[in-house]
N, C-alpha and C positions, 0 to 999 in steps of 0.2 A: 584688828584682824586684816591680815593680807591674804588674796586668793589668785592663783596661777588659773585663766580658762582657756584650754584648748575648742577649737571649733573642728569640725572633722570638713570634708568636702561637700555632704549631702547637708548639711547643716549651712551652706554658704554657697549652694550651688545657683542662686538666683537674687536678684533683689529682694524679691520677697522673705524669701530666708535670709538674706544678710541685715532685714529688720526688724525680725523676730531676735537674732543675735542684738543686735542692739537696743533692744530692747533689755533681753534678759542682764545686760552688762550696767544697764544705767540703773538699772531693778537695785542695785546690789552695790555701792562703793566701795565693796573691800577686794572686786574683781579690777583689779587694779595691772595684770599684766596679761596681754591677750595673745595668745600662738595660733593662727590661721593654716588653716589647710588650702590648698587648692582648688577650684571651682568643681565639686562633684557632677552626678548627673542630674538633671532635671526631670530625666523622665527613664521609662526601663529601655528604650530604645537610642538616648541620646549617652554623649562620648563623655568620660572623664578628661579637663583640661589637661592633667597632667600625658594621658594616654595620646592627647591630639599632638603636645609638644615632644611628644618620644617618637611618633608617628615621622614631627617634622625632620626630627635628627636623623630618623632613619633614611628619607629623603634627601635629604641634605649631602648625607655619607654617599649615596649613590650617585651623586654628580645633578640631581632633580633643582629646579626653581622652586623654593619655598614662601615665594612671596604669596600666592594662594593660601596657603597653611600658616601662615602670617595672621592675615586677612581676616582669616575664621577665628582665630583664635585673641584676637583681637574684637570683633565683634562679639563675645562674649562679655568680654568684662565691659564693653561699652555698653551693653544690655542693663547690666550691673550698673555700672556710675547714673545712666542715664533715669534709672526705675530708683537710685537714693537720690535724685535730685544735687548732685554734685558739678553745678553748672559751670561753674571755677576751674574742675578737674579734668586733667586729661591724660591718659597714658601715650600718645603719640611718641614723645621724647623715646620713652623707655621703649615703645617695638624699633624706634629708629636704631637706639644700641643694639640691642637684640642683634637686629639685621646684619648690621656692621659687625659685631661679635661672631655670628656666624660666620661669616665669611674670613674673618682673621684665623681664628681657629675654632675649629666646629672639636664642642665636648658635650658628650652625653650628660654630664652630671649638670652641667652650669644649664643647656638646657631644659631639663628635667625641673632642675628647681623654680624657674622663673614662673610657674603657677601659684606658688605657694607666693614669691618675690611681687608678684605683679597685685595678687588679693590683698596682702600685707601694705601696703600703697593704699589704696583702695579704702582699709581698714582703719588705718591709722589719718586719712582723711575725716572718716564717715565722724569718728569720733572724737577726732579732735587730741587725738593721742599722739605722744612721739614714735617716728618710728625707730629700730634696730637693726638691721640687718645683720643677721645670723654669722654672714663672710668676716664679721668685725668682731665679733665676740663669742663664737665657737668655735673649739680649733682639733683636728686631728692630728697624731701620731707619725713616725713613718713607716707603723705598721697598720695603719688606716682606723685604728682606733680613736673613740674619746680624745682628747688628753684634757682630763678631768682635773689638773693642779692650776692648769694655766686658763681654762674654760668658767671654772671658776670663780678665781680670780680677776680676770677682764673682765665677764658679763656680770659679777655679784657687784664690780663699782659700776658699771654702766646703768643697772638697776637700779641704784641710789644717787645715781645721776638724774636719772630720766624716771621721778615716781606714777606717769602713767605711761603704759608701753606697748609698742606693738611688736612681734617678736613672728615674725614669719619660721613656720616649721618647713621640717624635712631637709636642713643643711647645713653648711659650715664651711669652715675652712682648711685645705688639707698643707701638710707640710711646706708646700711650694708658692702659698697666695691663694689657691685657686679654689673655687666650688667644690665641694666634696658632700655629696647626697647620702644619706641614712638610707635604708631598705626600705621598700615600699611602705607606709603607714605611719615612718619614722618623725610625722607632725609628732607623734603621741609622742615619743622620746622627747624630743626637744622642749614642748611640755614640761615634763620630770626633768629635764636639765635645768630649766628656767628656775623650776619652783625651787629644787634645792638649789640653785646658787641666790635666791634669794632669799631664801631661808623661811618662806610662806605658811600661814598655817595648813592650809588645804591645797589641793590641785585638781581643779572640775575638768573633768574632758566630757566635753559634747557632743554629744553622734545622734542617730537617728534610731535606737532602742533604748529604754528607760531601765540600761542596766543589762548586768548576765542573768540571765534562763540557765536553770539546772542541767537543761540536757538543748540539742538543737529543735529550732518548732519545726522544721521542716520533717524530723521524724515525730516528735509528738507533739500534737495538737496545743496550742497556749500550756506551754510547763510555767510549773510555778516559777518568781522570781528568785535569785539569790541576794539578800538583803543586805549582807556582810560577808567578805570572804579575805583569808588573811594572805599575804605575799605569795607564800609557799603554797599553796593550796592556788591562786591565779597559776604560778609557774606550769604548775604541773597538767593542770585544763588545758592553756596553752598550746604546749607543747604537743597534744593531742589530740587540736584542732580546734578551741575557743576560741573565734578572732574577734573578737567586740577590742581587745586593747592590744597594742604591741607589747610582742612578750619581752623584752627590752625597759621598756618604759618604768619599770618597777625599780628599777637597781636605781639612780639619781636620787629618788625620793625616800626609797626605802633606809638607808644610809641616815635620813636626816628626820628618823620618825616621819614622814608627811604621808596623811591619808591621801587619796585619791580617788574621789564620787564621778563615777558614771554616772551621765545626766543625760536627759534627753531635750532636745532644740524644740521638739514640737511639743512635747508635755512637761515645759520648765515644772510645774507643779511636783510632780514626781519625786519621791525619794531618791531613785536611783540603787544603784548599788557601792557599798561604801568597801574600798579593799584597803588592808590595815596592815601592820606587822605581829601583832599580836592582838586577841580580842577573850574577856570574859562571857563575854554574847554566848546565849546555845541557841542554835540552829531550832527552827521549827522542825527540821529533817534529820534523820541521823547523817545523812550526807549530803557535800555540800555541793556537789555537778557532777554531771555522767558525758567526757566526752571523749573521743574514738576515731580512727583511723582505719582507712582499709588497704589493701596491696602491702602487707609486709610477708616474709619469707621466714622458714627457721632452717637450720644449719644443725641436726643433733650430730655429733661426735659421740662414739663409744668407747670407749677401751676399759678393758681391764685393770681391774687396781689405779686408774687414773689417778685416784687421793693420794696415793704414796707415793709416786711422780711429780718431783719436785718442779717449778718450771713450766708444767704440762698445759695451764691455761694461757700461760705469759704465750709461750710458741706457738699453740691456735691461732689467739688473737692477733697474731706476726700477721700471719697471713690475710688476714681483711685491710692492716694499717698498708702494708705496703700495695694494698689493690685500690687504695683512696675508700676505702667502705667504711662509713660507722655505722656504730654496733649501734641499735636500741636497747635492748634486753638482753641477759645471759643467766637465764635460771638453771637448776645444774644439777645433778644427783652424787651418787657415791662411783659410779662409772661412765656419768653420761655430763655432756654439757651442750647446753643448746645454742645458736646464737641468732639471736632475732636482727633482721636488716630489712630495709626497704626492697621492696622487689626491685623496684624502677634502676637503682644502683646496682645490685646486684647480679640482676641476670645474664648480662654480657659478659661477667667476670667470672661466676659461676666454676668452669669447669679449671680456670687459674686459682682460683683460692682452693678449691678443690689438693690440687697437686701441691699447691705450697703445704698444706695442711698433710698431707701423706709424707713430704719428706720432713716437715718440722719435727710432726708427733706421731708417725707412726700407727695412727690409728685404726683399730679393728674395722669399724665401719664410719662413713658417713653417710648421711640420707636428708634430704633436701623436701623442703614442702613448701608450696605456695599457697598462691588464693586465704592467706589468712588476713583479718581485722581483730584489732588491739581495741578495745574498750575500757577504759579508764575510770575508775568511781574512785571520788575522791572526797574526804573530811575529815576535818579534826575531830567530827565527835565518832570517829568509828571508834576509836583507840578506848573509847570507854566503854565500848556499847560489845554486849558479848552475844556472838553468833551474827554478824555481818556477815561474812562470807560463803558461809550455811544460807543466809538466803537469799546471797547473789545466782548460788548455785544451784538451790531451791526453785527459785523464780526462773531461769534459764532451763533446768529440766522438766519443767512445765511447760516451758514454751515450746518444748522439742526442740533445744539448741545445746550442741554438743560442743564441750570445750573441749577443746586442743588446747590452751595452754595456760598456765595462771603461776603468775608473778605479784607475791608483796613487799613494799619496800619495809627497810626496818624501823621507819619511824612511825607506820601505821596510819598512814597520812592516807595512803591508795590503795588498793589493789586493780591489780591489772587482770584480766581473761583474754582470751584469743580465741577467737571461731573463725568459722566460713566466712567468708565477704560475702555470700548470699544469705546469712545469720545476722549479720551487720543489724538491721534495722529493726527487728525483731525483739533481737536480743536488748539493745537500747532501751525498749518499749517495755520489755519484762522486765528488768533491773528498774527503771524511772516507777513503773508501777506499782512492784512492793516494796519501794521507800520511800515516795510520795501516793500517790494517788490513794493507799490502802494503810500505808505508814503499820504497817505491820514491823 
């Protein structure tokens, strides 16, 4: 058995936790290729490294000496080497490039990465492992994409080149040579790239929670764990505000059957949460997480006889593409269609899509509402379970929370509602409650 393990930032933010990683690694010989993150925070008041190295680029851009912000951020990882006992090791060399680099040509991305670049060093010391670097065997597109034939290809021999590994997250190389950064969290991607190009059985990502919660604890007190949760079902949480994994991360692996267990660095013991592409498993719950967004906007359109109107949604929806707006949702009647969008995009444009929408389609009325939150219940086992949405809607008119809007998709995977953004947290609470806490 081979095992891909990601380390997240809080999980390596210190000597101390980069020997608890070490630990968990020697625990284990089939964790055989390691993707590091960048020095998280140490404390609730101290700086993400990557946050200090954007700090400096922005510095930098402004004509500022970044030798101070050098300095700092160099004294971190010397924190680091000097708390593993790595009397041999020194990063000098590498802030000397750095420095030099900067001043040749100053780039947000190549900066950005060198947290991830600099721990990976570090990493691949402590353990005695080879390293990779990412610039050599991950490559982008020139439309800033993957390019997943050739990424592959290079990193799946370099992998059987080099059968122990250190593989720095969060970057790669874009069409011209150069640094090319993933979205913030993008360690996790890189992760799932690794494992499928090396065709792994498992892929551990370790962070600082022993897994996904049903719903967030910040609105309910310790929610039950999710044990198992399948592709489609991550996607969808996601998407709706679930951040324990990059919503991204899934497509590499998923491709090549590989699970992926959410592990925790401080409670290695822990099961975790194991997410699959398909699973026989039934859920303890009829549903498998409850999670939600607030500040979106709806847009209903009316017109008459709309259905016999050939055309009539294609030319609405003209009018948000060409305003840059995407749509969320578009639940719809036999004369009415709604369209769900972020307020925050939205509002500026507001009285422009307005008139595009008046001269596309002619519409009897539009009316615009804000202050709403999208709540998201999601599970495979609703599809079998009869009267789910009776007592989503049950449990919410109990709690005195009035829906404004409710969309299911057709695979029966979710249902979505829409209330107040002052309903928001209430409503989470009612829903989490009679399908866990009461499992009614």
């Amino acid at each position: 058995m081979k095992k891909v393990v990601k380390f997240g930032g809080s999980s390596l933010a210190d000597a101390k936790q980069f020997k608890k990683v070490g630990d968990i690694i020697r625990a284990d010989e089939s964790r055989v290729f390691v993707v590091p993150s960048a020095p998280g925070k140490r404390n609730s008041k101290d700086t993400k490294v990557t946050d200090m190295l954007i700090n400096t680029y922005n510095d930098a851009n402004a004509g500022k000496d970044v030798t101070e912000n050098l300095a700092k951020i160099k004294a971190r990882y010397d924190e680091i080497i000097d708390g593993l006992g790595l009397k041999d090791f020194s990063l000098d060399k590498e802030f000397e490039k750095i420095a030099e680099d900067i001043k040749k040509e100053l780039s947000l991305d190549y900066l950005a990465s060198r947290g991830e670049y600099l721990n990976g060093c570090i990493m691949a010391k402590y353990l005695g492992f080879d390293f990779l670097d990412p610039k050599d065997v991950i490559f982008f597109n020139e439309e800033g994409h993957l390019n997943v034939y050739k990424t592959n290809k290079v990193l799946g021999q370099a992998l059987k080149d080099h059968p122990h590994a250190v593989i720095p997250g969060f970057y790669g190389c874009d069409k011209d040579g150069k640094v090319k950064t993933f979205s913030r969290g993008g360690s996790d991607v890189t992760g799932s790239i690794v494992a499928g190009a090396a065709k792994v059985d498992v892929y551990e990502n370790w962070t600082d929670v022993s897994g996904f919660l049903i719903c967030d604890p910040r609105i309910v007190k310790n929610p039950a764990q999710i044990k198992t949760i399948t592709y489609r079902e991550l996607r969808e949480l996601s998407y709706m505000g679930a951040s324990v994994l990059h919503e991204d991360a899934i497509f590499p692996v998923r491709s090549a059957g590989i699970p992926i267990n959410i592990k925790n660095t401080n409670r290695p013991e822990d099961e975790g949460t194991w997410i699959v592409e398909s699973t026989g498993q039934k859920n303890e719950y009829v549903i498998t997480g409850i999670a939600g967004k607030k500040d979106f906007c709806t847009v209903l359109i009316t017109k008459s006889l709309m259905n016999s109107e050939v055309g009539f949604c294609r030319k609405a929806l003209q009018a948000f593409e060409d305003n840059g707006i995407n749509i969320e949702h578009m639940p719809s009647g036999i004369d009415t269609m709604t369209v769900v969008v972020h307020e925050k995009e939205f509002i500026n444009k507001e009285q422009a899509v307005v008139s595009e929408i008046h001269r596309n389609c002619s519409p009897d009325t539009i009316e615009i509402e804000s202050d709403l939150a999208l709540i998201a219940v999601v599970g495979r086992g609703m599809k079998s379970m009869r009267g789910t949405a009776g007592r989503i809607f049950s449990a919410l008119a109990h709690s005195h929370v009035n829906v404004r809007m409710i969309d299911q998709g057709s695979s029966e995977l979710n249902i979505i509602v829409g209330v107040k953004n002052e309903d928001f947290e209430t409503a989470v609470k009612a829903i989490y409650d009679i399908f866990v806490t009461t499992k009614l």
